[in-house]
N, C-alpha and C positions, 0 to 999 in steps of 0.2 A: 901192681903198680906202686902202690904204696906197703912199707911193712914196718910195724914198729914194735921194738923189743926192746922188751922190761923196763921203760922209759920210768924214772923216780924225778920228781923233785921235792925239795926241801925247803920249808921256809920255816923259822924261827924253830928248828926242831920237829917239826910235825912235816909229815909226806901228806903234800896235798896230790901230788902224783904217785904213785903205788905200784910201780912193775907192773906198768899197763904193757898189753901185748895182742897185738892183731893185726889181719891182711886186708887193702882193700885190692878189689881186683881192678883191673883194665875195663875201661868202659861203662862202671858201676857210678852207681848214686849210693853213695852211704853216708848215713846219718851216725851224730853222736850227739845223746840225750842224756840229759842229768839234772838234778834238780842244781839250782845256784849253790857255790861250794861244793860240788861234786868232782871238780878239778879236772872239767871239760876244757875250759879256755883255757885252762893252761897248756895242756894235751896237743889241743889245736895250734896253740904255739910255737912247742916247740917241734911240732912235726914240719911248719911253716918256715923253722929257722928265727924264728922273731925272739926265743928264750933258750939258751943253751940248758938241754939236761943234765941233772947232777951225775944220772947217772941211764946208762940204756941207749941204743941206736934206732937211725931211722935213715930207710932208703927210700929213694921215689925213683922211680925210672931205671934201679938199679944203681942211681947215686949216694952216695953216703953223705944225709944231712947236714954234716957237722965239717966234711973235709971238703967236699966237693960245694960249695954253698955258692959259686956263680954260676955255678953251671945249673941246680936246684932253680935257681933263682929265675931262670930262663926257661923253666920247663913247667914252674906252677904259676899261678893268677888265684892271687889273694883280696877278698870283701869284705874288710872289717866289721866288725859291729857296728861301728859309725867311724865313717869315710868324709874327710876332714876336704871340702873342694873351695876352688875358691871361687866367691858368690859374683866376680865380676869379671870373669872371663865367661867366653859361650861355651856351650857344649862341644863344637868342635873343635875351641882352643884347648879345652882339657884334653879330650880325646890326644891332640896334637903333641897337647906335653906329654901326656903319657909316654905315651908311644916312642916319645926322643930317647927315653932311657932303655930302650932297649933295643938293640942287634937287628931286630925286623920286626915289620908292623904292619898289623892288618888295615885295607885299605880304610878310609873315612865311611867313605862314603856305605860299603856294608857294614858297619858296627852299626850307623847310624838306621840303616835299612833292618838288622838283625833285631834291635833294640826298639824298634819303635819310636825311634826320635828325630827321623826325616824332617819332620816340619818343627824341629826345635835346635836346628842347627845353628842358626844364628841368637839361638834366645839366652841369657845372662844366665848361670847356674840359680840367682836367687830368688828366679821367676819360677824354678820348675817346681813341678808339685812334690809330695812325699814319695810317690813312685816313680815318678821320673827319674827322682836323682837316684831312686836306688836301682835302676834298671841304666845310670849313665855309670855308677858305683861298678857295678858285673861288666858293663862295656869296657871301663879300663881296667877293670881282672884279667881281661880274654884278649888288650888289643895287641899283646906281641906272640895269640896264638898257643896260646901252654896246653901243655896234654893232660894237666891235673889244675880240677880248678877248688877253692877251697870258700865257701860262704856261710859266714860266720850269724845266724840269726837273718837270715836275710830280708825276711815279711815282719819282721817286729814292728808295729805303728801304722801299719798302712790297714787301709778299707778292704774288706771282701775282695773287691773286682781288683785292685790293684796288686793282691796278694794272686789271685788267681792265675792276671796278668805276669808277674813272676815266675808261678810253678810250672807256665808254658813254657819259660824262655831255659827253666832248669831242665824240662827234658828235652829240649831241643839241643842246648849243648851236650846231654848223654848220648841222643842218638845221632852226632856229628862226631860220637866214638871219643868223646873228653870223659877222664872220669872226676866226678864232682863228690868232694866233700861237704857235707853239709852239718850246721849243728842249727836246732830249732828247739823253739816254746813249745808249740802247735802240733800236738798227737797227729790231729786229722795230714796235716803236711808231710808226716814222717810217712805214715800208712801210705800218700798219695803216691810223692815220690821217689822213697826209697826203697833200694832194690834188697838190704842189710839195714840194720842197726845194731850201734852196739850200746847197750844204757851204763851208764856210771854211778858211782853211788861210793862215797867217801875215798875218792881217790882209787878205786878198783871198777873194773867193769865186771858188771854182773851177770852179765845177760850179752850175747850175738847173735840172730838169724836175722831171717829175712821176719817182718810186720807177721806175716800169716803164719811161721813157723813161732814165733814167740806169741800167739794167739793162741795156736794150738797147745799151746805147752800147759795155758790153763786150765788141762780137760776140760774147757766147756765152751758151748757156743751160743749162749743166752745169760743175758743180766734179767732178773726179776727186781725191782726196788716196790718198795710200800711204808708208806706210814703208818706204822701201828699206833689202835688207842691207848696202851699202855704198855707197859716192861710186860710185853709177853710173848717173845720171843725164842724159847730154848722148844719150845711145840714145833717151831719151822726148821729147824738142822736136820731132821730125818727125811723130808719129804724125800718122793719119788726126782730122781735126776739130779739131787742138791750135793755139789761139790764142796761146797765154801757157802757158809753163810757167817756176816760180819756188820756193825755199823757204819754209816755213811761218816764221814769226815766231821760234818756238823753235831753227829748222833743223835740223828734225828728218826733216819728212816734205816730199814734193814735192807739188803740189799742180797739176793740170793745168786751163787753162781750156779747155772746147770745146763746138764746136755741134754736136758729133756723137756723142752721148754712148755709142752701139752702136758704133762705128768704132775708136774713141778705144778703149773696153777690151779689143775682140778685138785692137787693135794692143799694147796695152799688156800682156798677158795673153802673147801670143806672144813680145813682143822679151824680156820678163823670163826667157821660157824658154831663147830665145838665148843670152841673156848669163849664164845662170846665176846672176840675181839672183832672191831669194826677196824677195816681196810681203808685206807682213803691216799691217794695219789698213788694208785697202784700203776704201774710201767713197764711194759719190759724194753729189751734193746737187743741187740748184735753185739756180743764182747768186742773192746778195742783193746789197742794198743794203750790206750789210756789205763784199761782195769791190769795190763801189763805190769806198766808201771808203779802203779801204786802197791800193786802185790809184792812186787821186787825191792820198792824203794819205801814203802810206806806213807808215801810223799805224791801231792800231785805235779805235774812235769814243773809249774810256776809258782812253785813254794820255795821260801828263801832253805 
């Protein structure tokens, strides 16, 4: 559905864009993650048509981005980062405008029903809450019906349940067979609903599978963390199961990766008794998507 090749841009000499190149398919939720300066939103752009590339093509639908750009235009629904509405019309008069800009328009009355905002039809935009507008934002993404839809951060600022609320309406447009682009902060969102990811990282992407196949790629399926009482440390890189052993961000605590999560701690549990080192906030976990990242990027997903 979508394919972009060797896409570069340039700004003041330096490629914040890099002969980026990848497919998304038909009916997919694909994510694209990077830490800030990664030269995701630009990406996003001008796959969008919002930034002409220096250099590299892009098709959607079998369109050619750059030549065919009304007819693109008519086939994607784009949700900014922040979605500029205005605070004194209702939500059906936005709906309304939308809609006039484009060839055909999904009915009112189901956006309003899709979206969750039946009972806020008549209510001013500056009433609604922080989820609201971003779920009235995705309403006029989708009200002239596009087969690719593209959402840029979509849960950034919103509460738990509001965000939750979101990740429903993202798969719901997937399995009404749209396929959604998506770029996120939020590991645990990427894992949830995307079906691919691609991560970026100085204007190249690093890394493409699906969450589980780039989990797997860490040979391991356990995080160990612990506090040690002192620099003593180089006793734990041998245990039984230990793939990677590394410090935490803050360099505080060690953090052990392995596939053998029962091995790994009767080793670690022992040698600490050896060395006469005292354990304390010892943790394990399920590797994510997050320990992904940071392997590939060195960075976590919300570092500048």
């Amino acid at each position: 559905m979508i394919r972009v090749q060797h896409l570069v841009k340039v700004y003041d000499g330096v490629k914040v864009v890099d002969r980026v190149s990848f497919e998304v398919e038909e009916g997919e939720v694909f994510g694209l993650l990077g830490p800030n300066g990664a030269g995701k939103t630009t990406t996003m752009e001008m796959i969008e048509g919002l930034r002409e590339p220096d250099e590299g093509r892009v098709t959607i639908d079998g369109l050619d981005g750059s030549r065919q750009r009304s007819a693109v235009k008519e086939t994607i629904g784009v949700q900014l980062q922040s979605t500029a509405l205005f605070d004194h019309l209702t939500v059906e008069e936005i709906i309304l405008l939308y809609g006039s800009f484009y060839r055909r328009m999904r009915p009112v009355k189901e956006l309003l029903r899709s979206f969750d905002l039946e009972g806020k039809a008549k209510t001013l935009v500056k009433h609604l809450s922080g989820g609201q507008r971003q779920r009235l934002a995705i309403a006029i993404a989708v009200v002239h019906d596009p087969r690719v839809i593209f959402l840029d951060e979509p849960t950034t600022g919103l509460d738990p349940k509001a965000r939750r609320s979101l990740w429903e309406i993202v798969l719901r447009l997937r399995d009404e067979g749209r396929t959604v682009f998506l770029s996120t902060h939020y590991m645990e969102e990427a894992e949830q609903l995307c079906d691919r990811v691609a991560i970026m990282d100085a204007g190249k992407v690093i890394a493409l599978d699906s969450p589980a196949g780039l989990i797997r790629q860490l040979a391991t399926d356990s995080v160990v963390e612990f506090l040690p009482e002192k620099d003593s440390t180089v006793g734990f890189r041998d245990l039984d199961g230990v793939k990677e052993m590394k410090w935490s961000e803050d360099g505080t605590a060690v953090v052990l990766l392995t596939d053998d999560l029962q091995a790994t701690l009767r080793g670690l549990i022992s040698r600490a008794d050896e060395q006469g080192v005292a354990l304390s906030g010892l943790r394990t976990r399920t590797a994510t998507l997050e320990d992904v990242f940071l392997k590939r990027t060195g960075k976590r997903l919300t570092e500048g």
